[in-house]
N, C-alpha and C positions, 0 to 999 in steps of 0.2 A: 640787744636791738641790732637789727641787722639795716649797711644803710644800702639804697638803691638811687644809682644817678641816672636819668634819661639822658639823652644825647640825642640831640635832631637840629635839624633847619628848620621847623617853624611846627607854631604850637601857637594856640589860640590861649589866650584873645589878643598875642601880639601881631603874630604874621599866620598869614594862611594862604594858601590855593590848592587845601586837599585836604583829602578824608585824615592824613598824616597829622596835621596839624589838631583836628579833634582827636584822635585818640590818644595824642601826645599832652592834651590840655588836661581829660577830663579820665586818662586812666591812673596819674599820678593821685589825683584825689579820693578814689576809693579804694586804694589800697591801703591796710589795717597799719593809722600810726600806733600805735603800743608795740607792734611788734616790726615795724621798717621805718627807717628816716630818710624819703623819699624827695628827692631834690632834681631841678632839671635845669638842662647846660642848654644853649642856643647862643646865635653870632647874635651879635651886638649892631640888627640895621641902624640905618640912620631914617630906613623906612616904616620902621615900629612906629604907632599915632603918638603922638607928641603926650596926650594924655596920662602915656606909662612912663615914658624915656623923661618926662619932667619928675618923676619923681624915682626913676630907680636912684639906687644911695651906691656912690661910688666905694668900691674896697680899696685895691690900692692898683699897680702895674709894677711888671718886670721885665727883663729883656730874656727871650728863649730863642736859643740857637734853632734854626732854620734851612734848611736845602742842604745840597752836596756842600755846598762853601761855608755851613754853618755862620750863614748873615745872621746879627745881631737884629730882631726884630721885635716890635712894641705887641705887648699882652697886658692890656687892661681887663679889669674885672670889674660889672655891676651885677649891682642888688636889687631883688623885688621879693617880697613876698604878697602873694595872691591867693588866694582860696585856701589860707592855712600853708602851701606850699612853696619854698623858698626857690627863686628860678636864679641861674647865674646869667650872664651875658657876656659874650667873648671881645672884648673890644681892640680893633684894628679901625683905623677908618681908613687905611688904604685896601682894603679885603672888601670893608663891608659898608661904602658910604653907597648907597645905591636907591634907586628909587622903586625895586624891586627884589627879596629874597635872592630870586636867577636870574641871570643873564641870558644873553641869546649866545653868548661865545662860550663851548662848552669846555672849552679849553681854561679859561681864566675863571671857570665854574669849577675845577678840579682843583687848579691851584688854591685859591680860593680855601673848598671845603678839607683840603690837605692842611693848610696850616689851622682850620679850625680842629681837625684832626686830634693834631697834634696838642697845640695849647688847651684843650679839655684835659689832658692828663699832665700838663707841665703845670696847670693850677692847681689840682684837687690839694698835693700837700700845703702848696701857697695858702689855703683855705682850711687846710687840718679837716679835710673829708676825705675818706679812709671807703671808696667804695666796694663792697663785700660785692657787688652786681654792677654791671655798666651796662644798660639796655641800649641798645645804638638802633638807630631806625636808618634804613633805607641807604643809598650810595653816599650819601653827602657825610656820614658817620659811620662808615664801613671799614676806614683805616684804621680806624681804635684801635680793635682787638690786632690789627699787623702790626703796631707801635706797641702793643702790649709786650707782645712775642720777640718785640726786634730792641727799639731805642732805650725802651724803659725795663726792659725785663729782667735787669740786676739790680733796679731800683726793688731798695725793701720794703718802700710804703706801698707798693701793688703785690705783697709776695701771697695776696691771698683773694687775689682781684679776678673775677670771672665776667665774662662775657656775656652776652644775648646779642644775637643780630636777627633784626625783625625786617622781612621781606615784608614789603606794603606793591608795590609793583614793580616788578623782576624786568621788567622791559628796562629801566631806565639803570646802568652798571655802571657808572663814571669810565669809558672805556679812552686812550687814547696811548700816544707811542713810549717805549720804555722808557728810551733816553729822555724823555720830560718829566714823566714816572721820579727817577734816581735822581735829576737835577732838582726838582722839589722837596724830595721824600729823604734825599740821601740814605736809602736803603741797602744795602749789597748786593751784587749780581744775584747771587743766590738764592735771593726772594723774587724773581724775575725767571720764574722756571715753572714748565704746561702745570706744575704740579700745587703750584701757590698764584702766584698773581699774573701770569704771564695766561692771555688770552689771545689765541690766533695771532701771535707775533707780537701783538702790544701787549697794554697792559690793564686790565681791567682792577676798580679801586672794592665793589661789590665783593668780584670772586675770591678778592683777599678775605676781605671780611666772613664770610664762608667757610674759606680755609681755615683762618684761624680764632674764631669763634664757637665757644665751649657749646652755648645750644643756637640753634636754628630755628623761629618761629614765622608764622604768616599768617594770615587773615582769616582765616577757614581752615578747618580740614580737609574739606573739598580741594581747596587751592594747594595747601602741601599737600595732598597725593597726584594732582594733576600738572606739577611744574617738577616731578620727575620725569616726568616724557617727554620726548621731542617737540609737540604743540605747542605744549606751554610752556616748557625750559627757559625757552630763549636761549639756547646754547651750553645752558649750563646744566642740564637735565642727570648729565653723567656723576656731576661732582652732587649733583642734593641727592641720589639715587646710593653715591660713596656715603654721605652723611644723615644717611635718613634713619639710624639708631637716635641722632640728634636733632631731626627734624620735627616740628609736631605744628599744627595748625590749631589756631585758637582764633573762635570766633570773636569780632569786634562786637564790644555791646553799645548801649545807649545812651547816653546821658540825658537824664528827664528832668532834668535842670533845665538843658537846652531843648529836647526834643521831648513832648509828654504831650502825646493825644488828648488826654483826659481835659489841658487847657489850654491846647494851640491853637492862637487866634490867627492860624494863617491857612487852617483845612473848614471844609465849609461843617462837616459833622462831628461834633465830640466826641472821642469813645474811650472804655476802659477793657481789660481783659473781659468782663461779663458782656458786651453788648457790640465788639468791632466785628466782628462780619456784618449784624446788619449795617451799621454805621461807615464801615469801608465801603461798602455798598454804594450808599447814597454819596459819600465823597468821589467815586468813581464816577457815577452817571452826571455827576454837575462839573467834575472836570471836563469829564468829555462834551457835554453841553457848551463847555465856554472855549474848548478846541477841538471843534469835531472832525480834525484832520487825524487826530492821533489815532481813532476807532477806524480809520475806515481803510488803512494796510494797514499790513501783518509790518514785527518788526524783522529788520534784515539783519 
C-alpha cells in the first residue's frame, strides 16, 4: 500500500473561501483505500467551527528548530477522522490563532505558511507516516518539496518521498524580499538564485515549489497549456514551458455528495444525464426570470 498526504490551507468542511478547499475535502475520499492510505495535513485555525476543533483528539507536541537562528518553536499535532479519512492539524497558536485562514498582511502570511511548511515534514516521522507522495496545493504549501531538497534531504525517513505541486490559481506565488525569505526559511544563498526561488530580485515561495517538485499539476488541461505563455503565466511561463515534460492538467471533478443535480434543492429543475439539456434549460430561463439583469449584457 502506497501512502499519500495532502498538504493545503483549507479543506472542507473545516475552513474554506475556494474551489481549493473542495477539492482538497472531497478528492482525498475517492481515491482507491486497498491500494493508498490517504491522509491530510492543514494549520490548526482557532477559526475552524467549534463543532470539529471540540472533538479533534490531541497526539502529542515537540519543539522544531525554526528561521536562520534555529528558534526553538511549538509544533502541536491534532486528530480528526472524517469521511473514513484521517486529517492532521498543525498546531501553533501564535501562527495560526486567527479569525480568518488569511490575513491581509502578506508578509506574516508567508511567515506563517513557512513554518507550516516546514512542521508538515518535522511530524510525519513524529507520527510514523512514511509518505510515498506529498500532494502540496497552491503557495501556502509550495516550500515542501524546497525542504525536501534542502533541510530534510539526508533525513532517511523521506529517502523515497516524492512530490506533486498542484497549481489551483497561479496569480497568487507567496512573492516578497530575500533577506525575509533566509531569515525564516534559513535556507542558503544558493537556493536564492533566477534559477530556484529567487524571482525578479526577491523571492517567490510558488516558484520554489515548481522548481523542486517531482510533478507539476492544474486544473485543466486547457489551463496547463495556457499558463505556459506570457497571458497567463503570470511571469512564470518560462519555468512551466522548462517543466512541461512534468506538467499535466487534470480536470477538477464533482462531488455528488455535495453537488448532484438529480437532488439539489437549491436549482429550480432536477436533472440527470438522460434529461439536463431540457432541464438546464428551464433552470436558465427561471434564473434569469428572477435576475433579469444578467440576460440583457454580454459578459465582459
Amino acid at each position: 500500500m502506497k501512502n499519500i498526504l495532502f498538504a493545503a490551507s483549507e479543506c472542507v468542511p473545516f475552513i474554506k473561501t475556494g474551489g481549493l478547499a473542495d477539492v482538497c475535502g472531497a478528492l482525498p475520499r475517492y481515491i482507491n483505500k486497498e491500494e493508498f492510505d490517504v491522509r491530510v495535513i492543514l494549520p490548526y485555525y482557532t477559526c475552524i467551527p467549534a463543532k470539529f476543533r471540540d472533538n479533534f483528539k490531541y497526539i502529542t507536541h515537540f519543539y522544531m528548530d525554526y528561521g536562520m537562528h534555529n528558534e526553538r518553536v511549538h509544533v502541536g499535532i491534532m486528530e480528526y477522522e472524517y469521511n473514513g479519512i484521517k486529517f492532521y492539524f498543525v498546531d501553533n497558536e501564535y501562527y495560526f490563532k486567527c479569525d480568518s485562514p488569511y490575513s491581509s498582511d502578506l508578509k506574516w502570511d508567508i511567515e506563517r505558511f513557512t513554518f507550516f511548511c516546514k512542521a508538515v515534514l518535522a511530524i510525519m516521522p513524529v507520527i510514523n507516516f512514511r509518505p510515498d507522495i506529498i500532494h502540496c496545493h497552491d503557495w501556502q504549501a509550495s516550500l515542501i518539496p524546497v525542504f525536501l531538497h534542502s533541510t530534510f534531504a539526508t533525513n532517511p525517513f523521506f529517502s523515497g518521498t516524492k512530490s506533486i505541486m498542484t497549481i489551483h490559481n497561479l496569480k497568487f506565488q507567496g512573492v516578497w524580499d530575500i533577506e525575509t525569505f533566509q531569515f525564516n526559511t534559513g535556507l542558503p544563498d544558493y537556493m536564492f538564485t533566477p534559477d530556484k526561488l529567487e524571482f525578479k530580485k526577491d523571492a517567490n515561495m510558488l516558484k520554489g515549489g515548481l522548481v523542486y517538485a517531482d510533478y507539476i499539476t492544474t486544473v485543466s488541461e486547457t489551463y496547463a497549456e495556457e499558463i505556459k505563455y506570457p497571458f497567463y503565466g503570470e511571469q512564470l511561463d518560462g519555468l512551466l514551458r522548462a517543466r512541461s515534460a512534468s506538467l499535466r492538467g487534470i480536470v477538477n471533478g464533482i462531488d455528488y455528495d455535495v453537488y448532484n443535480p438529480a437532488d439539489d434543492s437549491q436549482i429550480f429543475a432536477k436533472y440527470t444525464s438522460k434529461n439536463f439539456k431540457k432541464q438546464k434549460a428551464v433552470n436558465k430561463k427561471k434564473l434569469q426570470a428572477e435576475q433579469p439583469l444578467l440576460h440583457r449584457y454580454p459578459r465582459t
